[in-house]
Structures are given as C-alpha cells and as structure tokens.
Backbone as JSON Lines, residues from 0, in Angstrom:
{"i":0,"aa":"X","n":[94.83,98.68,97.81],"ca":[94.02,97.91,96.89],"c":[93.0,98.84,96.23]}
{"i":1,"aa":"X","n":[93.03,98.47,94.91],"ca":[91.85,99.43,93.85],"c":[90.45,98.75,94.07]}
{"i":2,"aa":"X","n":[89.12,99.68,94.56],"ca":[88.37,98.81,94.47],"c":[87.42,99.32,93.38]}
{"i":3,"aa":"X","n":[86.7,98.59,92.81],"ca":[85.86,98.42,91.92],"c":[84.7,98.19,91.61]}
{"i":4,"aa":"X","n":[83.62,98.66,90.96],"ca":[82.57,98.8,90.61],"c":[82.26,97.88,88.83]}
{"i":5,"aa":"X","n":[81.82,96.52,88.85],"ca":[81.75,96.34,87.39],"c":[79.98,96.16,87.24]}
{"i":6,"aa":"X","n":[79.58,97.19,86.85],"ca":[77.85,97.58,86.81],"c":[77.52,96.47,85.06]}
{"i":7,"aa":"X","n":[76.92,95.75,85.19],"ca":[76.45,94.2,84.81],"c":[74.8,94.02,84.7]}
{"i":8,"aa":"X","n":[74.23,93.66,83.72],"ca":[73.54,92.62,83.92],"c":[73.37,91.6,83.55]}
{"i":9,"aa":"X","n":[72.6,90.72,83.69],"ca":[72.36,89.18,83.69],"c":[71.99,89.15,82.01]}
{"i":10,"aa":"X","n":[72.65,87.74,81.76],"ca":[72.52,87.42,80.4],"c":[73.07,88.28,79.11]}
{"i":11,"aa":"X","n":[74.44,88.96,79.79],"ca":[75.05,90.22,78.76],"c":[76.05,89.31,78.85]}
{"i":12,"aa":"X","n":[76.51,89.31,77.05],"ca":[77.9,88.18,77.21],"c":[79.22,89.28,77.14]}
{"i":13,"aa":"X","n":[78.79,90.33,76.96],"ca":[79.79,91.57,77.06],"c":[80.41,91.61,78.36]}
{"i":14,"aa":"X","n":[79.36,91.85,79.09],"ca":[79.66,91.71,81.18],"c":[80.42,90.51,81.42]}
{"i":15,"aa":"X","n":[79.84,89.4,80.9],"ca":[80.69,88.02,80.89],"c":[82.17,88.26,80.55]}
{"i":16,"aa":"X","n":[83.04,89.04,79.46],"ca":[83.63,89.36,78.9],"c":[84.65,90.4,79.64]}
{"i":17,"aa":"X","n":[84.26,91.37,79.97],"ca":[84.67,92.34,81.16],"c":[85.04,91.49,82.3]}
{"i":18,"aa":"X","n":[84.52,90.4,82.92],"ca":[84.5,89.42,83.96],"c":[85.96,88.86,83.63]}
{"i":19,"aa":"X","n":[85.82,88.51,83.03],"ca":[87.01,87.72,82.66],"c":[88.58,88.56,82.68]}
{"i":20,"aa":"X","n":[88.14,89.83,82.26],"ca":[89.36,90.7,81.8],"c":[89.5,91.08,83.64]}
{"i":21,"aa":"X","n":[88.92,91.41,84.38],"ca":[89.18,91.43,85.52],"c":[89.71,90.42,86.17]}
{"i":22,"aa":"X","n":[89.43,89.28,86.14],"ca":[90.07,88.18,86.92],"c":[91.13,88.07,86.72]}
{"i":23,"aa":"X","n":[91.8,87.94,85.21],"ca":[93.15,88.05,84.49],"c":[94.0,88.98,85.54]}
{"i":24,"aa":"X","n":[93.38,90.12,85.57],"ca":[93.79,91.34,86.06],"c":[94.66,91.31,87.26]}
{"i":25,"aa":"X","n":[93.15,90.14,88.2],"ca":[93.82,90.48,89.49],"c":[94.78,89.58,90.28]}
{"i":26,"aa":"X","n":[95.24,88.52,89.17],"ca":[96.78,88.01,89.35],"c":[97.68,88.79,89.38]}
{"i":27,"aa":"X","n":[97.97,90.46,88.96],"ca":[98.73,91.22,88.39],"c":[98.54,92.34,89.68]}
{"i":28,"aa":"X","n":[97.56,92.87,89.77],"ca":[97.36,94.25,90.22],"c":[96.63,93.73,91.35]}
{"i":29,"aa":"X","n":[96.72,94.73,92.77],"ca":[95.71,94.6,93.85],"c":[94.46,95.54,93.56]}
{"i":30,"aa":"X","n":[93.51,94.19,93.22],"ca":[92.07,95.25,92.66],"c":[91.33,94.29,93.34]}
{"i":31,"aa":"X","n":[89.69,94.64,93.93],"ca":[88.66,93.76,94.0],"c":[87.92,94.73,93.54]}
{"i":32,"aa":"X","n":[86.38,93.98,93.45],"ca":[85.5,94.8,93.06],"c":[84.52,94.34,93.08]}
{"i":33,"aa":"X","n":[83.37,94.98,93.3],"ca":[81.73,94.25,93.3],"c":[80.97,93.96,91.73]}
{"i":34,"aa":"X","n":[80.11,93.34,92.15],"ca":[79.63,93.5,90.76],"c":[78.14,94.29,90.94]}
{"i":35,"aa":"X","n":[77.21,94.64,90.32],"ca":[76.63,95.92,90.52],"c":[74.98,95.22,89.87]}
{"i":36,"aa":"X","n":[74.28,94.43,89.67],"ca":[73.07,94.4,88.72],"c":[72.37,95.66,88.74]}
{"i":37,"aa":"X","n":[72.29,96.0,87.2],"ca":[71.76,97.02,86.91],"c":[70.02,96.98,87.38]}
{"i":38,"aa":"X","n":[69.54,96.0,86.41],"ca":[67.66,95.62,86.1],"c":[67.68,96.03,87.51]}
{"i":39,"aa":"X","n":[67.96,96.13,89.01],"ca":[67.01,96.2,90.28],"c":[66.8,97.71,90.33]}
{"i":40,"aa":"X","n":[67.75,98.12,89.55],"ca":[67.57,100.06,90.17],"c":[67.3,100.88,88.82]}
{"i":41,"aa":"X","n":[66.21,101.32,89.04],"ca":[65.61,102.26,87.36],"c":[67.04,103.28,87.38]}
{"i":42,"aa":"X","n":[67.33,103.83,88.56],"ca":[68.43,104.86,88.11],"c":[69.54,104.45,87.61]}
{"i":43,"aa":"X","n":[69.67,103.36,87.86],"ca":[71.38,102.46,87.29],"c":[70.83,102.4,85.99]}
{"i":44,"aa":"X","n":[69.52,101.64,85.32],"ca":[69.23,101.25,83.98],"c":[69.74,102.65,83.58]}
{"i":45,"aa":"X","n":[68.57,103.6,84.07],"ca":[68.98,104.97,82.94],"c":[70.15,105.41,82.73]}
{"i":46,"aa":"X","n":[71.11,105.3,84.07],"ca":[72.87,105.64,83.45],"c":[73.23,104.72,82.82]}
{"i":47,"aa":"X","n":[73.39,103.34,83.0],"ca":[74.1,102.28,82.29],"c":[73.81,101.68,81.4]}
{"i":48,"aa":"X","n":[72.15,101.37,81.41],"ca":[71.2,100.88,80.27],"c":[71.84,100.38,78.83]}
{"i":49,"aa":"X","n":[72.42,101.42,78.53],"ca":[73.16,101.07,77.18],"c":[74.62,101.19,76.88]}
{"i":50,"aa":"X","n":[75.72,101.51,77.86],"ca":[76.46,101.73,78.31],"c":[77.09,100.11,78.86]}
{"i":51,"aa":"X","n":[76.68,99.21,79.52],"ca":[76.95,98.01,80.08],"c":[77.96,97.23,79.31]}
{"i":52,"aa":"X","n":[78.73,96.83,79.95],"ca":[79.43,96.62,81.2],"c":[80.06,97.9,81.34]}
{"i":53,"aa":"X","n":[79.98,98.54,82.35],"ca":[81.18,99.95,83.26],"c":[81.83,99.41,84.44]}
{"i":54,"aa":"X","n":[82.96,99.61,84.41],"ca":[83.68,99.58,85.37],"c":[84.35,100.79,86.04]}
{"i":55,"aa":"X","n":[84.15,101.26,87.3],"ca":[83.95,102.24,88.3],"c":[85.01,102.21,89.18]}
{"i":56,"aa":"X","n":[85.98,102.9,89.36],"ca":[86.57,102.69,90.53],"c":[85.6,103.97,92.04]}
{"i":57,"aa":"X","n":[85.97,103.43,92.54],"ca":[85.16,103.84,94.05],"c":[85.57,105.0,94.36]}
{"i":58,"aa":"X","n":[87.19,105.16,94.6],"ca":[87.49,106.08,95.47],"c":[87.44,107.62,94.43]}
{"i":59,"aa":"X","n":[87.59,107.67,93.03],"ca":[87.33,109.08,92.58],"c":[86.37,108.95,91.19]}
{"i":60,"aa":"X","n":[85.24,107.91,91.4],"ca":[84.53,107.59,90.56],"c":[84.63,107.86,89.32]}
{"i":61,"aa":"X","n":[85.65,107.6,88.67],"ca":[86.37,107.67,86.76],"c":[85.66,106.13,86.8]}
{"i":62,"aa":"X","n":[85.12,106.03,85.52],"ca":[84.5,105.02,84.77],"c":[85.38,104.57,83.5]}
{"i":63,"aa":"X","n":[85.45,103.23,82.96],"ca":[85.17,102.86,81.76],"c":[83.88,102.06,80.94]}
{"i":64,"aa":"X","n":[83.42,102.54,80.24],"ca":[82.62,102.07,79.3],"c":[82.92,100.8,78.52]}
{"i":65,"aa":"X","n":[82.27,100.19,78.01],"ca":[82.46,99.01,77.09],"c":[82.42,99.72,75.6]}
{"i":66,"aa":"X","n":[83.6,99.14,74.63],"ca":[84.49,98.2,74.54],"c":[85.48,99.09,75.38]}
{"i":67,"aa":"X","n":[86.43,97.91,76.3],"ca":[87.51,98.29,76.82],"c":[88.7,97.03,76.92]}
{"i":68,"aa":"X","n":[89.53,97.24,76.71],"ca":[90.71,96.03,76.95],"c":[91.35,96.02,78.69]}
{"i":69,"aa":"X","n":[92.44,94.82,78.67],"ca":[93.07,95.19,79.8],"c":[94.14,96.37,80.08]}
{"i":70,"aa":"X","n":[94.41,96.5,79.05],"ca":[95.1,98.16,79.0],"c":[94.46,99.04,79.38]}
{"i":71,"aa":"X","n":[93.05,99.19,79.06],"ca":[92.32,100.23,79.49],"c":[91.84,100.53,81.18]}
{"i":72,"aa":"X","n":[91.58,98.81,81.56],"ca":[91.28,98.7,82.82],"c":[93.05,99.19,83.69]}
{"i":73,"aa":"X","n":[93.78,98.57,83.68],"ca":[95.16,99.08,84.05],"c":[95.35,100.55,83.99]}
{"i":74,"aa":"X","n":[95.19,101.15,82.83],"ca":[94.79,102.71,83.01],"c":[94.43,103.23,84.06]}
{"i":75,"aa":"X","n":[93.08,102.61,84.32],"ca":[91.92,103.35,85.17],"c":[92.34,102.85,86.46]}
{"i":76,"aa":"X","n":[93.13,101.87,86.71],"ca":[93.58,101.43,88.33],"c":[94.94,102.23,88.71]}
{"i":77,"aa":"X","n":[95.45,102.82,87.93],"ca":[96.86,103.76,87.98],"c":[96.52,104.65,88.21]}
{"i":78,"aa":"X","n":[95.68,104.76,87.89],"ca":[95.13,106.57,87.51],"c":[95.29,107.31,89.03]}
C-alpha cells in the first residue's frame, strides 16, 4: 500500500478538490494517506504556504503540487 501525505488547509476549496481526486483513487489503487494541516506548523506554512494542496508520498518523499489531475497522482503512486 502507497501511503500518503495530502498537506491541506482549512477553508482551501483546492484541498477540497485534491480530496476528492484521492478518494476516486482509492477504489482503484492501494493508497491511504493522512491529511497534514498546514496553519499549526510555521515550517509547513513556509514550504507549502503557497504551494497547497501537496501530495507526498512517505516512503521516498516525491511530491505533487497543485494543479494536478488523477493521472498525475497515479504517476506519483507508480513511481
């Protein structure tokens, strides 16, 4: 199983958006993943801050950035 990192915050309809493309996802592929709030950790704001929604896989930390499709996420779980 791929696990996952989707770094989020509250009231982003983008993150909302990413949310969704994951769930789709994980009818298909063995993925879970956490979700991450940025606002609690100044060091997450400064990497992700403007960057939000990222999605992270864990085990060799490759990221995607927003805009991304489900092609892109599928990418990054093959990889």
């Amino acid at each position: 199983m791929t696990q996952l990192v989707l770094y989020t915050t509250s009231h982003c309809h983008l993150c909302e958006q990413a949310l969704v493309l994951l769930i789709r996802l994980k009818e298909q592929y063995a993925i879970n993943w956490i979700t991450k709030e940025i606002s609690d950790d100044d060091d997450l704001i400064e990497k992700y801050g403007i960057r939000i929604p990222v999605i992270q896989r864990i085990d060799n930390q490759s990221e995607l950035n927003w805009p991304f499709s489900e092609n892109d996420i599928v990418m990054l779980i093959k990889a």
